[in-house]
N, C-alpha and C positions, 0 to 999 in steps of 0.2 A: 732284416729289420722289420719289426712289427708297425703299423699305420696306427699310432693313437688311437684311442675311442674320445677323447675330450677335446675335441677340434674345436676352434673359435670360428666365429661365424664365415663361411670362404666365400659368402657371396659379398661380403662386404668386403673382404680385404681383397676379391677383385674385380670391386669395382676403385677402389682406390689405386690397384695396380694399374686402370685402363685410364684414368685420370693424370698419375705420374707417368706413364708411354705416352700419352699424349701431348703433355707438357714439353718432352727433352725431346719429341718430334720437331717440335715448334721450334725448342731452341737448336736442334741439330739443322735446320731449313734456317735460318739467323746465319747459321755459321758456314752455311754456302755447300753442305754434305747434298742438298735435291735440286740445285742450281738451273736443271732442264727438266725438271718434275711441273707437272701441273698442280697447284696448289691444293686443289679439290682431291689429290688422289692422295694427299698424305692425311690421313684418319685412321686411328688404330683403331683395327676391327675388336670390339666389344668381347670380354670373356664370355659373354651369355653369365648364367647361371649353373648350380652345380647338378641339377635338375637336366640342364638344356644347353652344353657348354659349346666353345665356339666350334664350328665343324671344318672340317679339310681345306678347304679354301680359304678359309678366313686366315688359319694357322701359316700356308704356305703368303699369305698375302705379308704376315706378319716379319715371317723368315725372312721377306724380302727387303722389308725397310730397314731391319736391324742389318743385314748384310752391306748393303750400300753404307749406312752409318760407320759401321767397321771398316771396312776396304778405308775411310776417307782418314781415319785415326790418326795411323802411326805416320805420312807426311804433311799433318794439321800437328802435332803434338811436335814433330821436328825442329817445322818452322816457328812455333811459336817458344818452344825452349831457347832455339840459337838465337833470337832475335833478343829475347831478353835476359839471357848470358852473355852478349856481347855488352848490352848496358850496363850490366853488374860489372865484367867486365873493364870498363874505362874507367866508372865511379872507384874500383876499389883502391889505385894507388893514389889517390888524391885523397880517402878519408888516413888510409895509414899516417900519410903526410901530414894529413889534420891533425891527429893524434899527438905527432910528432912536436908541431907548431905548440898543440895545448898544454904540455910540458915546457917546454923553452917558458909559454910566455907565464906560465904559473911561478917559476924559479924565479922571473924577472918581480912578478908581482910579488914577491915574498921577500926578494932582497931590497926590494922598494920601502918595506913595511907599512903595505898601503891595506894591507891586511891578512887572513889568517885564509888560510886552503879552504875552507867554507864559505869567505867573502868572495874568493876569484870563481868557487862553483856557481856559487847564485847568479853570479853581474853572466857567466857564460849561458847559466839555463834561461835567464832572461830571455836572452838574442837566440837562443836553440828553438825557446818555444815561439818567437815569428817565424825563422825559417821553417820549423813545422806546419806553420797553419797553412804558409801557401798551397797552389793549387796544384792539382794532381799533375807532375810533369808527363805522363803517357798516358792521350786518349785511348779510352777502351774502344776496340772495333763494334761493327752490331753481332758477334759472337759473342763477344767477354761481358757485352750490356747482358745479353741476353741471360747469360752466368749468372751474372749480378741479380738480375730481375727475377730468376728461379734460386736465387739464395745459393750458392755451392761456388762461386767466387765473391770477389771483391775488390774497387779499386783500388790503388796502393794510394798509402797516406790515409785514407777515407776515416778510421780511427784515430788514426794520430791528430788530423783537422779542428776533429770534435773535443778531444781530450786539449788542445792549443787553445782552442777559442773560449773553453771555458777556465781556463789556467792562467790565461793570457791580464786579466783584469787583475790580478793577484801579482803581475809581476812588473816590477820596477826597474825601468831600463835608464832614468836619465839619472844619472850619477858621476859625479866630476871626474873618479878615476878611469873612466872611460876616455876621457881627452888625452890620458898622456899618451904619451909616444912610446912605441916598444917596439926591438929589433926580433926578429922571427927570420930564420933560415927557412927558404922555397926552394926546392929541385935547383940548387947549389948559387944560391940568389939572397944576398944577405938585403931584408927590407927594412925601412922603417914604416909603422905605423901607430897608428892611433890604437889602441886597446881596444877601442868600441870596431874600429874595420876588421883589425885583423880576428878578434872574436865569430865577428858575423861573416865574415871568409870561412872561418873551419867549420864554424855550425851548417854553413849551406854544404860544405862538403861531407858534413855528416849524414845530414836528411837529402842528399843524393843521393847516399848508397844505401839508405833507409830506404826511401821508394824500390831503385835497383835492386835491390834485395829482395823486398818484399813482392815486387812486380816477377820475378825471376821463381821466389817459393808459392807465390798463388798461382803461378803456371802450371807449376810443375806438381800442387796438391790439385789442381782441376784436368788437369791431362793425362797425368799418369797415375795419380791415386784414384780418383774417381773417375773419369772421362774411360781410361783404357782398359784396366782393370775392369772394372761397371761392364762394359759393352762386350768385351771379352766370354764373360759369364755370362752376360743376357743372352747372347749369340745361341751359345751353348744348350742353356733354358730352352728358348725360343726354338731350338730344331729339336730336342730332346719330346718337349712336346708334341711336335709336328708328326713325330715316328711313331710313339705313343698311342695318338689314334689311327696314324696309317697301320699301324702293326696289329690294329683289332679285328680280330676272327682269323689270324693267320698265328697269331700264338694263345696262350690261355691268356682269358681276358682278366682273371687276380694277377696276372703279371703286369700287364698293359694299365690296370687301374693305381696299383703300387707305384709304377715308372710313374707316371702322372703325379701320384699324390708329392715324390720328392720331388717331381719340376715343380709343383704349389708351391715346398716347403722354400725351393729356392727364390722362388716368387718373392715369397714374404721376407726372407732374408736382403734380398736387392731391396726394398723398400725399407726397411733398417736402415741401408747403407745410404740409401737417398738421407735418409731422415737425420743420419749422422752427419753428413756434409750440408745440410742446411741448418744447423744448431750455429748459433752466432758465437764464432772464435774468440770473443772478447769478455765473453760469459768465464767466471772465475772456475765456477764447477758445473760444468756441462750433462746437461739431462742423460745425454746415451753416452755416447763414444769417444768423441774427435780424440780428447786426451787422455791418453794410459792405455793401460793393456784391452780395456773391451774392446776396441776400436781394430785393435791386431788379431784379436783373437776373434770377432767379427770373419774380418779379410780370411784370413786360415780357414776357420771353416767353412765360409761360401767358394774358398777355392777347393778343400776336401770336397763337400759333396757336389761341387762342380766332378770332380775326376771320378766320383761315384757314381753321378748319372751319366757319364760317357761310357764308362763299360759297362753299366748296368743295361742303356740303352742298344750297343751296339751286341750284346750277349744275346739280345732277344732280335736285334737284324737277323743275324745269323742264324739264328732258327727259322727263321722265314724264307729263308732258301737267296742262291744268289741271283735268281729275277728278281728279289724285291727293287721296287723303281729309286727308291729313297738313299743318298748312300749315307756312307757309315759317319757318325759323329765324329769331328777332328778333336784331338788338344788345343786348343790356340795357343801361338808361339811364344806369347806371352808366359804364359803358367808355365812352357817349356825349356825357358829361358834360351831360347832360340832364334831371338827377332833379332832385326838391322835396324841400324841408324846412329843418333844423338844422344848421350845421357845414358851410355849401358854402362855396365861394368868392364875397367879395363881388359884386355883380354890376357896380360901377363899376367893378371893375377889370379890367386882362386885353386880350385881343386890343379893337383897334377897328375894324382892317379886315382883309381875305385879299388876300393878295399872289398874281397869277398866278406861275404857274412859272418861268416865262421873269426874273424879279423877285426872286424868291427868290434865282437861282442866280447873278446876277447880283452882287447884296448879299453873297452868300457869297465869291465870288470876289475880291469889294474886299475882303472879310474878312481875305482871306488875306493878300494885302497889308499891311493894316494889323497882322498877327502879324510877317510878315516887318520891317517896318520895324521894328516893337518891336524883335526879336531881333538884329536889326544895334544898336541903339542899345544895348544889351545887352550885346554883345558888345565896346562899344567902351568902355564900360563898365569891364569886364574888363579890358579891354588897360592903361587908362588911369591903373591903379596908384593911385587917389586917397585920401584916408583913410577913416576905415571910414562915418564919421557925413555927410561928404559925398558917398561913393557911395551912401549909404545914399539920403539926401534926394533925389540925380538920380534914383535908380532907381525912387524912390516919384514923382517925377513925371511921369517914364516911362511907369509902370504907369495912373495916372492918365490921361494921355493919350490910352492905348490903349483907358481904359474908355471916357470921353466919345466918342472918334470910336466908339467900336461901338456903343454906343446909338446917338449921331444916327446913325449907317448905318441900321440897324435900325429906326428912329423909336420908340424905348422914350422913353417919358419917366418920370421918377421924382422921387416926393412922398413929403418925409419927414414923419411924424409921431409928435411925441415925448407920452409918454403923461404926466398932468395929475402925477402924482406923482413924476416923474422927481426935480424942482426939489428937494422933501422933503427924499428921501435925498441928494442931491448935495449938499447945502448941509450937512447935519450930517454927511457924509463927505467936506466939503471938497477936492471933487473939484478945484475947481480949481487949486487949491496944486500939483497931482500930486504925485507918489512913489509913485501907489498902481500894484499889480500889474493893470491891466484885459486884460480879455479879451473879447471881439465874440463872441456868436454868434448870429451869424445861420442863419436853414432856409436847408436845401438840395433844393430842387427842381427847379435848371436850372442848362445851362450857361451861362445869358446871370446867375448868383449873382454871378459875378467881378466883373464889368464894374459892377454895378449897388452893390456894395459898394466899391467907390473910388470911385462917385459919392458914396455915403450918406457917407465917412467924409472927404469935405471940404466937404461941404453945410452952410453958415450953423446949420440949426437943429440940428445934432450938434456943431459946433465951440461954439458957444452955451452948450450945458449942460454942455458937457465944461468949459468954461473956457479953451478951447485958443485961440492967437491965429492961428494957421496950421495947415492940415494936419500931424498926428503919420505918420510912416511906422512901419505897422505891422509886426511878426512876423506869419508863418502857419505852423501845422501840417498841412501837405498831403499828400496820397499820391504814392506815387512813380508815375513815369510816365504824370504827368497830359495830357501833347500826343502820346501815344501814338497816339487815334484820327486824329490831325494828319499820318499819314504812310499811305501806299498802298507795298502790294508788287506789284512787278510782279517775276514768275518767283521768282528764290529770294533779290529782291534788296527792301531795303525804300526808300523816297524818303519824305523830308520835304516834306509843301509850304509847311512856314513856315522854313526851314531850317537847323532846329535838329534831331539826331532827341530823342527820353526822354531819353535819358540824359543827352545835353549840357545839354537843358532843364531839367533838377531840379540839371545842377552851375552851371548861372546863376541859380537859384534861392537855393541856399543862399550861394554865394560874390560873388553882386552884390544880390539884394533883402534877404539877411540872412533867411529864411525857413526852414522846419525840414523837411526831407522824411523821412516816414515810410515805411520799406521795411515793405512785409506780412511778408518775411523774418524779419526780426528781433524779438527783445524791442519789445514796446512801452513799456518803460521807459524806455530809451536816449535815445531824438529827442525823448521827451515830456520829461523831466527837460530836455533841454539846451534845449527851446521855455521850459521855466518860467525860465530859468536869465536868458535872452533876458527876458522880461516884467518883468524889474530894470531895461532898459535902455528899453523902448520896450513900448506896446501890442500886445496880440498878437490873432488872429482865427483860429478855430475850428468847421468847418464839423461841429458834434456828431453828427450823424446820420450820418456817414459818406461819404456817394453822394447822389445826385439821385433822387428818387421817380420812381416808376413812373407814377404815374395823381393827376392833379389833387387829389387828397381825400387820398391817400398823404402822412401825413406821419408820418418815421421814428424809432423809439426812440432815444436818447444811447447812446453809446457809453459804459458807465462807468466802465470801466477805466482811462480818462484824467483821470478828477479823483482817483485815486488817487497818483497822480505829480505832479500839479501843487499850487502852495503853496496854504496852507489863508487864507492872507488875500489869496486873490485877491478882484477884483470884477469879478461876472459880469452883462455886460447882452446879454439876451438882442433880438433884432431880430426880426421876421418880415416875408418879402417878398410882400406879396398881389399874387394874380393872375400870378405869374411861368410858373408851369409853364405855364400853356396858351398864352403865348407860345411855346415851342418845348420841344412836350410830346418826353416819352423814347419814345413809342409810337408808331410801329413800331421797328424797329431802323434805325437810322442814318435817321432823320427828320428832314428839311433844313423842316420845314415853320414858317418864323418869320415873325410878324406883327409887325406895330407894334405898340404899345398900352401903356398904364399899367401901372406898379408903384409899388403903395405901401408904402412901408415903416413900421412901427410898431417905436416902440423904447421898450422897457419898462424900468420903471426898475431901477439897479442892483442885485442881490442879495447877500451876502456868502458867500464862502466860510467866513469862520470860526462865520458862527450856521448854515448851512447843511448843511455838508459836516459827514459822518462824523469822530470821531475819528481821528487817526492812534495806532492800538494792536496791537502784535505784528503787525507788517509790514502793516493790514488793505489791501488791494487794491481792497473793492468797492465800490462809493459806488452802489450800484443805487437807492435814495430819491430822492436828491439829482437825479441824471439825467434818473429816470423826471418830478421836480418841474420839470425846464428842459423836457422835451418838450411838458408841459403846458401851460408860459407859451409853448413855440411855436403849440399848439393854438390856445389862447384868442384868442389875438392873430392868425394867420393865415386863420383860418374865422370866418364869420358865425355866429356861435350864436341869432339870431333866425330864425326862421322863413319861405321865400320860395315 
């Protein structure tokens, strides 16, 4: 790779880099990482200038802080995962139950005709938004302050507080039908109570697992999306550098200046990353990254040219002969996906063999193939003018088709497993009657999600609980120009290899599968409204995170903008797919590297939007709680939270 000539100014961007190492110094020292350190010796030695950069000693001083930081990581990120997965934990069969409870007594309030499914929502959001506004039930330690105070966590509730207090004045809680009396079944305990108790009983069980939740996903967005990752790659940076100048005058110094210029380039990419994790999560449309694909595709490439400057740097050890003092640059086990502990990936799941190359590319090739076939059926589809409910049904078998033959290509097999509480809620929200608004969401980690989600959503044990007699053809809310990477330019010209290009593929989307494409262009209002509008008619699937994770443990925040737009009596069942990403990880860029192996799917039981979701009050937009609570049920359910 050639070093730009149009560099932006590098003394300022490190001095900004010496200002943010000296910040997560301070907060790494909070969080007990230099507990026998003398205070005075923790100061990040200054980049210098690019004139007069830092020299030998400075670097190795530097090497040292970041390594203690690291060693301290992965059993600070344990404990703080287990401790608030156990609160998640206890909280979650008590909101099921809520749920549970909020049904009975709504049936009761209707056959009362004390009013209309709108009058029983308001009198409940009344009572949801006081047990909202209370006080943050888990104090932050002086690490999680320290979080908070350099912006890249957050208390739990701490939004919801704010959004209570000013909603709170607009809601009317003293109202006579609250005094009567209403019978509610409890963990097999038939009560009587007042309307107004047993309401503010579920609401508090609600915004328990609303905190729990979100206390469990801001752990796990600051310890392992930022916290571990982050330091992981600093590490790397950090000794990359250190070699860089030891290696001058022992190899050619245009090589030694090259290696440097990419440890800058990563420089400035970790201050990105800072910069995305301090953007406030409650922002509808975020300056850089947090939500959608930059954010992932951020992650990917500072782990690429992470793996670039490891053998970039350890190519030039080796020419320096095996006395050089310095040794060789490691992977971290992280990027290796080689680490112990809490929160991995199960271990039955996931690849079960390595395909040689010649095998891969092969399988890829029929791949195409079988896109192509779809897209002719597709298109004929199209031609074939049929009504809306039986192109719909072809094109959902269509799709279907395309899923199963690209597993067997592939050799994925996939196990659904429905979680023991499901039955519960389905039975006292009589799911199977339908009418109701359901919405799928499953993680997104890969692109083999598609495929394996038309298996899951005509698989015996989903058809089973839903009460469905045949496969439902679902709505999706997808981004536009999703078969985009499906096409190669050759000179100034592009070619499809499934031969559709973007664009014709999102107008087969929307006018033969009945699907919603989201243009990043536009209002996110627009396509979401006319996807909810759609969930009147048929189930819908929503891929909440946005994009496909970066790195196997990556799993990405809700987007929450979108349950702002959509109905407040939806029912959301949340999926997660183990072991999928390291079938055909995102790492490096355009990585054809796919395995055979297991995916199993966990599908958690239904949640509601109307005890869950935010009021709709003077236009509010952000449903940051409720989001940050579905990221959570992806957590719980996708990672091993025992110990390996």
């Amino acid at each position: 790779m050639d070093i730009p000539k149009d560099l932006p100014d590098l003394d300022h961007i490190l001095a900004i880099y010496d200002q943010a190492a000296q910040e997560l110094l301070a907060v790494a020292r909070q969080d007990g990482h230099f507990a026998y350190w003398n205070p005075e010796e923790l100061v990040w030695p200054a980049s210098g200038t690019v004139a007069q950069p830092l020299g030998l000693e400075g670097l190795r001083r530097r090497a040292v802080l970041i390594s203690t930081i690291y060693q301290g990581i992965p059993p600070r990120r344990e404990s703080r995962l287990a401790e608030a997965y156990e609160r998640y934990q206890r909280a979650l069969p008590a909101y099921h139950q809520a749920n549970c409870v909020y049904l009975q007594l709504r049936r009761q309030f209707l056959a009362h005709a004390a009013g209309t499914e709108r009058n029983f929502l308001q009198l409940y959001q009344a009572i949801y938004l006081e047990a909202l506004g209370r006080e943050n039930p888990f104090p932050l330690d002086a690490g999680e302050e320290a979080l908070v105070h350099l912006r890249v966590a957050r208390a739990p509730l701490a939004h919801g507080q704010a959004v209570a207090e000013k909603l709170q004045k607009e809601a009317e809680v003293a109202d006579p039908r609250l005094d009567e009396i209403y019978t509610c079944e409890r963990s097999g305990q038939t009560l009587q109570l007042s309307l107004s108790q047993a309401l503010r009983q579920l609401a508090e069980e609600v915004v328990d697992l609303l905190a729990a939740g979100e206390h469990l996903a801001i752990r796990y967005n600051t310890f392992n999306n930022f916290i571990w990752l982050g330091i992981a790659i600093w590490k790397v940076v950090t000794e990359v550098e250190l070699l860089a100048v030891a290696l001058e005058g022992r190899v050619r110094r245009a090589w030694c200046e090259k290696l440097r210029f990419y440890a800058r380039l990563a420089q400035g990419m970790l201050l990105k990353f800072l910069q995305a994790h301090q953007e406030d999560p409650a922002q509808i449309k975020p300056k850089e990254y947090w939500y959608g694909q930059q954010y992932s595709y951020l992650t990917r490439d500072m782990i690429d040219l992470t793996a670039q400057l490891i053998a970039g740097a350890n190519r030039l050890r080796r020419q320096a002969g095996p006395r050089f003092e310095l040794p060789a640059v490691e992977v971290p086990p992280l990027l290796r996906n080689q680490v112990s502990g809490r929160f991995l990936e199960y271990p039955h799941v996931g690849p079960r063999a390595r395909l040689p190359a010649w095998k891969r590319y092969w399988r890829l090739l029929r791949w195409i193939g079988i896109f192509r076939q779809g897209a002719r059926r597709k298109q004929q589809l199209h031609r074939a003018g049929l009504e809306e409910q039986a192109c719909l049904e072809a094109a959902w078998e269509n799709n279907t088709e395309w899923g199963m033959r690209s597993l067997a290509l592939f050799g994925v097999e996939v196990r659904v497993l429905i979680d023991p509480q499901f039955a519960a809620v389905a039975r006292e929200l009589e799911l199977a009657k339908g009418g109701h608004k359901i919405v799928f969401f499953p993680t997104h980690q890969s692109l083999l999600d598609h495929p394996v989600m038309y298996q899951v959503l005509r698989s015996p044990e989903l058809m089973a609980v839903m009460g469905w007699q045949k496969p439902m053809p679902c709505t999706q809310l997808a981004r536009a120009r999703l078969m985009e990477p499906a096409s190669i330019k050759i000179g100034k010209r592009r070619f499809s290899l499934i031969g559709l290009d973007a664009q014709q593929a999102d107008r087969l989307l929307e006018e033969v599968d009945g699907y919603v494409i989201l243009e990043h262009s536009q209002d996110l209002g627009n396509p979401t409204q006319r996807f909810a509008r759609l969930l009147e008619k048929r189930p819908g699937v929503v891929y909440g995170a946005g994009t496909t994770a970066a790195f196997a443990l990556q799993c990405l925040p809700i987007q929450h903008g979108l349950f702002a737009q959509l109905p407040q009596d939806i029912v959301i069942i949340p999926m997660a797919f183990r072991g999928i990403h390291a079938l055909w990880p995102k790492c490096p860029k355009g990585n054809l590297h796919l395995s055979p192996g297991l995916v199993e799917v966990m599908i958690s039981p239904p949640m509601l939007g109307e005890t869950t979701l935010l009021p709709r009050k003077r236009a509010l937009r952000t449903q940051l709680e409720p989001a940050t609570l579905f990221q959570a049920v992806h957590i719980a359910t996708l990672l091993n939270p025992e110990p390996r």
